[in-house]
C-alpha positions in Angstrom: -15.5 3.1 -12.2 -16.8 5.6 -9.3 -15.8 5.2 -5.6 -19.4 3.8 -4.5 -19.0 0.6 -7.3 -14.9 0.0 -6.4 -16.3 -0.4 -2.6 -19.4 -2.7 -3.3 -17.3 -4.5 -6.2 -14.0 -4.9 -4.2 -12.3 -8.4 -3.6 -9.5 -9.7 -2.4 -6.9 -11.2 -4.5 -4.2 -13.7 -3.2 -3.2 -15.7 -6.5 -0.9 -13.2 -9.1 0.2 -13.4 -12.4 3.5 -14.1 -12.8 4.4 -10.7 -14.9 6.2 -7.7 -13.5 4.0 -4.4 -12.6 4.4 -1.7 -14.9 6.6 1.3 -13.5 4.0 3.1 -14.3 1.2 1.5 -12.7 3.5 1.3 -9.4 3.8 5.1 -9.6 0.3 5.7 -9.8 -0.4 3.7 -6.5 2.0 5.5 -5.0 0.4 9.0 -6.1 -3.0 7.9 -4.8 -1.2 6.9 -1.7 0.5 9.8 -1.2 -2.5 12.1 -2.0 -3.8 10.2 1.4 -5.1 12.9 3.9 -2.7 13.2 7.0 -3.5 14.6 10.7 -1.8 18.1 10.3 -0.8 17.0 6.7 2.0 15.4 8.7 1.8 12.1 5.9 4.3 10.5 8.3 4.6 7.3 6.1 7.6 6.0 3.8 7.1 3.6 1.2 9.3 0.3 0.3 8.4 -1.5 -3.4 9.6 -4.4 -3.1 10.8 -7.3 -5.3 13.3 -9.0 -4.7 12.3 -12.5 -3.5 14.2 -13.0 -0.5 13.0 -10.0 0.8 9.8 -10.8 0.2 9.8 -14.3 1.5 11.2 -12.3 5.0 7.9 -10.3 5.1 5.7 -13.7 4.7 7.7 -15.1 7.6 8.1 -12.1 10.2 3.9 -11.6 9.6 1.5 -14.2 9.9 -1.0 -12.8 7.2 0.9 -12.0 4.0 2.1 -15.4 3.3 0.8 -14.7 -0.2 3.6 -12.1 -0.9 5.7 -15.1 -1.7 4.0 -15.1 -5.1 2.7 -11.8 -5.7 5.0 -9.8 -8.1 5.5 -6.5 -5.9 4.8 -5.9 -2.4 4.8 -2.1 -1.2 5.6 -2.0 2.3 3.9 0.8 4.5 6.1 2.5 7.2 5.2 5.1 9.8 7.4 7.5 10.3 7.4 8.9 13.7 9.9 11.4 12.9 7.5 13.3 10.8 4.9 13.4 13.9 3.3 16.9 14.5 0.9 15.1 16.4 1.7 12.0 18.1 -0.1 9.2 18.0 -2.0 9.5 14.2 0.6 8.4 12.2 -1.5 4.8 12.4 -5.1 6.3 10.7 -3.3 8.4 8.8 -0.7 5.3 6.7 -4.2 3.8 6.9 -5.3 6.3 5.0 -2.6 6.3 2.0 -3.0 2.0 2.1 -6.8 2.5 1.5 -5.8 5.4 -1.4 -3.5 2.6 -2.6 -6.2 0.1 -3.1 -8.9 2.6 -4.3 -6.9 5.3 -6.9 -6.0 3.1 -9.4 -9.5 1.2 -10.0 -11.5 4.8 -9.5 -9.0 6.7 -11.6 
């Protein structure tokens, strides 16, 4: 699939399959994420995979709109990390960035 059919095609998915991720499917998200540009290539961002279920079931309560974690398989929290900052203030465009390469890479790739 090309970039310009993922974007016109994309949905959103909030019911899962109750099967584990494949380590290597989680690796490649995390690639495309990473690949993410970054102001100053700074890519101030760390990344949790979650799945554990209690932890999970913390995320759907401390944020109002991922209550569907609770069922999804894997959750990949994005962090800024503003001790990687050369320029202050970007960090927010550019974990932005890697979360949009997370939901692009692997259905262009």
């Amino acid at each position: 699939m090309d970039i310009f059919e993922a974007l016109h095609t994309r949905r959103s998915i909030r019911k899962y399959k109750n099967q584990d991720v494949p380590d290597e499917l989680v690796e490649k998200i995390l690639a495309a994420a990473m690949m993410a540009p970054s102001a100053g290539n700074q890519q101030p961002w760390q990344f949790i995979v979650i799945t554990d279920e209690s932890q999970k079931e913390k995320m759907a309560t401390a944020h109002p709109y991922v209550n569907m974690v609770r069922t999804a398989p894997l959750a990949i929290l994005v962090c800024g990390d503003l001790t990687k900052e050369k320029f202050n203030g970007y960090w927010p465009q550019d974990c932005s960035a890697s979360m949009e390469n997370m939901l692009l890479g692997p259905v262009t790739g």
